[in-house]
C-alpha positions in Angstrom: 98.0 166.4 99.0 100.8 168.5 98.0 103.4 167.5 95.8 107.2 167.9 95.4 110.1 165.9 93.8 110.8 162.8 96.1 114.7 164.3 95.4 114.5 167.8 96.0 112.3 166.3 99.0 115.2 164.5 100.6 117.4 167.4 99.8 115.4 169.6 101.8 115.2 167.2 104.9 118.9 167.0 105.0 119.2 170.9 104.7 116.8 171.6 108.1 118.4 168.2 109.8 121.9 170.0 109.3 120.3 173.0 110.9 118.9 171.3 113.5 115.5 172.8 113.1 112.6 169.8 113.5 109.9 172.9 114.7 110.7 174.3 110.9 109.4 171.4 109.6 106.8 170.6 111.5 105.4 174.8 110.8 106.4 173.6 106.7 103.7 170.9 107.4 101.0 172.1 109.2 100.7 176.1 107.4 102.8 175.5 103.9 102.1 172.0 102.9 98.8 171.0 105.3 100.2 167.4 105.8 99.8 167.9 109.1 96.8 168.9 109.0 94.0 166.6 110.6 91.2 165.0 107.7 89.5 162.5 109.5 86.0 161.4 107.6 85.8 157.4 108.2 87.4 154.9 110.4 91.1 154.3 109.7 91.6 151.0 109.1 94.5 150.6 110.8 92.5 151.3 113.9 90.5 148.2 113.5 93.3 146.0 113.5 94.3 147.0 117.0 90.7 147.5 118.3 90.2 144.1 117.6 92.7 142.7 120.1 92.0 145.3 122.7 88.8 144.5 123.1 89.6 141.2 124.2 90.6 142.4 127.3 88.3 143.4 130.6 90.8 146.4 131.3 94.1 146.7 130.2 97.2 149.1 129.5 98.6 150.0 126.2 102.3 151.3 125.7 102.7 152.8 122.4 105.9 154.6 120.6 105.9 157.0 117.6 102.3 157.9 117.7 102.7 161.3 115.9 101.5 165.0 116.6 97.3 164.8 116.7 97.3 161.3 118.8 94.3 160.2 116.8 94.5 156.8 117.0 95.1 156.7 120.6 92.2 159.2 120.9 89.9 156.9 118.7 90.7 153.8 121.5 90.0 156.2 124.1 86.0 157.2 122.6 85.6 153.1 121.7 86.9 151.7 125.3 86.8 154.5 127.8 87.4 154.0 131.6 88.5 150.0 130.2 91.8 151.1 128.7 94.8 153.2 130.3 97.3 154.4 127.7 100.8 155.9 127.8 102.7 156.9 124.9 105.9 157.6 124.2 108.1 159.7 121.6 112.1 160.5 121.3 110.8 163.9 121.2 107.7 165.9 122.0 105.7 166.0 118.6 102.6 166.3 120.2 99.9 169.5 119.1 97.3 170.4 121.3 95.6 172.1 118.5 95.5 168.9 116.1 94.4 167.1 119.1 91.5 168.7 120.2 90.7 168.5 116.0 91.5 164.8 116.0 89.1 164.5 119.1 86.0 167.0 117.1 86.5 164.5 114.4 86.5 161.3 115.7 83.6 162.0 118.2 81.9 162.7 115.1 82.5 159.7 112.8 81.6 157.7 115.7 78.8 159.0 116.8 79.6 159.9 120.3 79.6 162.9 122.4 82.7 164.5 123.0 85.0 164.5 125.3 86.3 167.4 127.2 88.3 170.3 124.9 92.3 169.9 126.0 94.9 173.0 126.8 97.2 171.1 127.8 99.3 167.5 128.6 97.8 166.6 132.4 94.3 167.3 130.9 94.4 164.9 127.7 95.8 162.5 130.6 92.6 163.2 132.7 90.3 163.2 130.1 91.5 160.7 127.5 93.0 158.4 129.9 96.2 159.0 127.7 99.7 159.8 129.3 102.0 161.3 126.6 105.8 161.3 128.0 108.3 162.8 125.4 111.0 162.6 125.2 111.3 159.3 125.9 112.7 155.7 124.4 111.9 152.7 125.1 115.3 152.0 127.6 113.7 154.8 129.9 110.0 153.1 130.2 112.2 149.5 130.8 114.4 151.0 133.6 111.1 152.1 135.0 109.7 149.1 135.9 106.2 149.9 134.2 104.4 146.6 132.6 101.8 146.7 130.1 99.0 144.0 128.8 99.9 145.3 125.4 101.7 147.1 122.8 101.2 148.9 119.5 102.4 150.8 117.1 101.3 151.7 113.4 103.8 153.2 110.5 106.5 153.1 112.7 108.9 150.0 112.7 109.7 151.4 109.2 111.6 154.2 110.1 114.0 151.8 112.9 117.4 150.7 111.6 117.6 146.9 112.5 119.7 147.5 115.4 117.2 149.5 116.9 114.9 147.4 116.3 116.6 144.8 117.7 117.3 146.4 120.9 113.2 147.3 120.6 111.9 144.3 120.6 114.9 143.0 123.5 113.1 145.4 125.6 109.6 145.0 124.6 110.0 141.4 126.1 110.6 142.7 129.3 107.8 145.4 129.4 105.0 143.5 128.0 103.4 141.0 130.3 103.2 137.4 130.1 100.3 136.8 128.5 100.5 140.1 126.9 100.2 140.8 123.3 102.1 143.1 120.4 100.5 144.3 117.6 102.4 146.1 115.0 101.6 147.3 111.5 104.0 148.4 108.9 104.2 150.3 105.8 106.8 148.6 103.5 106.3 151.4 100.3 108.9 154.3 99.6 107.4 157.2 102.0 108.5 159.6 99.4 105.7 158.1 96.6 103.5 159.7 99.0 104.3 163.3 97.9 105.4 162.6 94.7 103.0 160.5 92.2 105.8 160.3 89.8 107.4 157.4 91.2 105.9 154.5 92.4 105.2 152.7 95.5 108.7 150.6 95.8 111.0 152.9 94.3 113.6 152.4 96.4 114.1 149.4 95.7 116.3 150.1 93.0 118.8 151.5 94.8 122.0 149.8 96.6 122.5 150.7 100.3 125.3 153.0 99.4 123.3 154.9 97.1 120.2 154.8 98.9 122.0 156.7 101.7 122.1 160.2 99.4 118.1 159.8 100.0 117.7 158.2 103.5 117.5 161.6 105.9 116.9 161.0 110.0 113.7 162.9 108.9 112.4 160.6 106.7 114.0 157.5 107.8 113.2 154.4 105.9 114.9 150.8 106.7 113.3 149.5 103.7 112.9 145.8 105.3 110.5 143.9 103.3 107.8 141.6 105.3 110.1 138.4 105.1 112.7 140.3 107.2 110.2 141.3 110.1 109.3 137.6 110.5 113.2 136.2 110.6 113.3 139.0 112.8 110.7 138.2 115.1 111.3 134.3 115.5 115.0 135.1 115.9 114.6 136.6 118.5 111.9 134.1 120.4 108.6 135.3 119.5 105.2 133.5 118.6 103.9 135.1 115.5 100.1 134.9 116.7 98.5 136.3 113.6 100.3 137.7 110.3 98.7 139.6 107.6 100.2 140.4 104.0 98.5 143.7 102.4 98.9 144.5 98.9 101.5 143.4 96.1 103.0 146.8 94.2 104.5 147.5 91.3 108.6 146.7 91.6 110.7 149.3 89.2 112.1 148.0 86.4 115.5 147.5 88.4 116.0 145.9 91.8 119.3 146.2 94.0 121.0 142.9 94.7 120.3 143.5 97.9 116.5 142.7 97.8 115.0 139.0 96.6 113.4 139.9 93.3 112.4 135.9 93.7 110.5 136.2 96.4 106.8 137.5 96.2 106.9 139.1 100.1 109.4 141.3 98.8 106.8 143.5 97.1 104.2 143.6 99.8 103.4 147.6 100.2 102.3 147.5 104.2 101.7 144.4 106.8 100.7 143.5 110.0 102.1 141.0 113.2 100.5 140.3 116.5 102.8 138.9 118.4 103.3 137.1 121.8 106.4 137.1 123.8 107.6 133.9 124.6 
């Protein structure tokens, strides 16, 4: 993966935030750096986690926000459950590729094993073919005011990049948009996004920093909350849900300073990615 200096990284994000151009750095990604560019040899585990509770349905329909420009994961449900699932997916603003689609769909098919499904040109044909509507832009308030229920609904690396009031006003809404008996199912990444293009630091890095400081590095590009796994779960039960399931991934390595604001006391406060399935009450 291509590397750069997690600094002269953030530096760059604010520059093309500033000038307001988001397609500059989505073409940065897919012909400079190739991070956009689709690699897709085995089945994500991230997948699996959601599969598993989706199956448990006879049919049902999926909401899910933040889902990124190549749709794979939604594309993966579509090959494993077919006619049984109905998904619609939402974004603040249209990300979605048709070229890294139609990849993400050549690649999956293969890993799995399956034939594939029909080559895409544009949004109404991924809908009639994948059983996937894609609606961006879009936020959540927009699918509430609409009335639309679902059984469930997911969402994968992207609670992370919420501030808490969002959240909050999230998961207010989720509540009214997921059925009864519906379920949430939400995994997280809790490491320093930046570690990911720069192996120089690790894995909690920013950590370290206060929230003043931390703001010189925190662009609406890369937008990082840095909420550890303890804070999701007051989170949740504060605001009336039943935590069906809970999983705790990996434990990194803390730097060798840590910002008041974090509980160096508390082991949950290194956890590097987790996972809730949740229940509204």
């Amino acid at each position: 993966m291509f590397q750069i200096n997690w600094k002269i990284k953030a530096f760059l994000y604010r520059v093309l935030f500033f000038l307001k151009v988001e397609r500059a750095l989505f073409f940065i990604q897919k012909k400079i750096t190739k991070s956009a560019n689709i690699n897709i040899d085995k089945v994500n585990e991230n997948w699996k986690y959601h599969l598993k509770y989706l199956q448990s349905f006879n049919s049902i329909t999926v909401l899910e926000f933040g889902a990124g420009k190549s749709l794979e994961q939604n594309i993966f449900f579509s090959y494993q459950l077919n006619d049984k699932l109905f998904q619609t997916v939402i974004d603040v603003s249209n990300m979605l590729d048709i070229d890294l689609f139609n990849q993400a769909s050549d690649q999956v098919a293969t890993i799995l094993k399956k034939n594939r499904k029909a080559f895409v040109q544009s949004i109404d044909e991924i809908k009639k073919n994948y059983n996937i509507e894609y609606i961006a832009p879009c936020d959540i308030e927009k699918i509430e005011r609409s009335g639309l229920k679902f059984d469930a609904c997911i969402s994968t690396t992207t609670l992370e990049h919420l501030p808490l009031s969002k959240l909050e006003n999230l998961f207010i809404s989720l509540k009214k948009i997921v059925k009864k008996n519906g379920i949430i199912s939400s995994l997280i990444d809790y490491s320093d996004h930046y570690c990911h293009t720069d192996k120089k630091i690790g894995p909690l890095n920013f950590l370290q920093f206060s929230e003043e400081d931390w703001k010189k590095y925190n662009t609406p590009y890369l937008f990082q909350n840095r909420l550890r796994h303890q804070d999701y779960r007051n989170l949740f039960l504060q605001m009336d849900y039943e935590i069906v399931e809970e999983k705790r991934g990996t434990i990194g390595a803390p730097p060798k300073t840590i910002s008041d604001k974090f509980d160096i006391n508390n082991k949950e406060t290194n956890i590097l990615w987790g996972h809730f399935l949740l229940k509204p009450k």
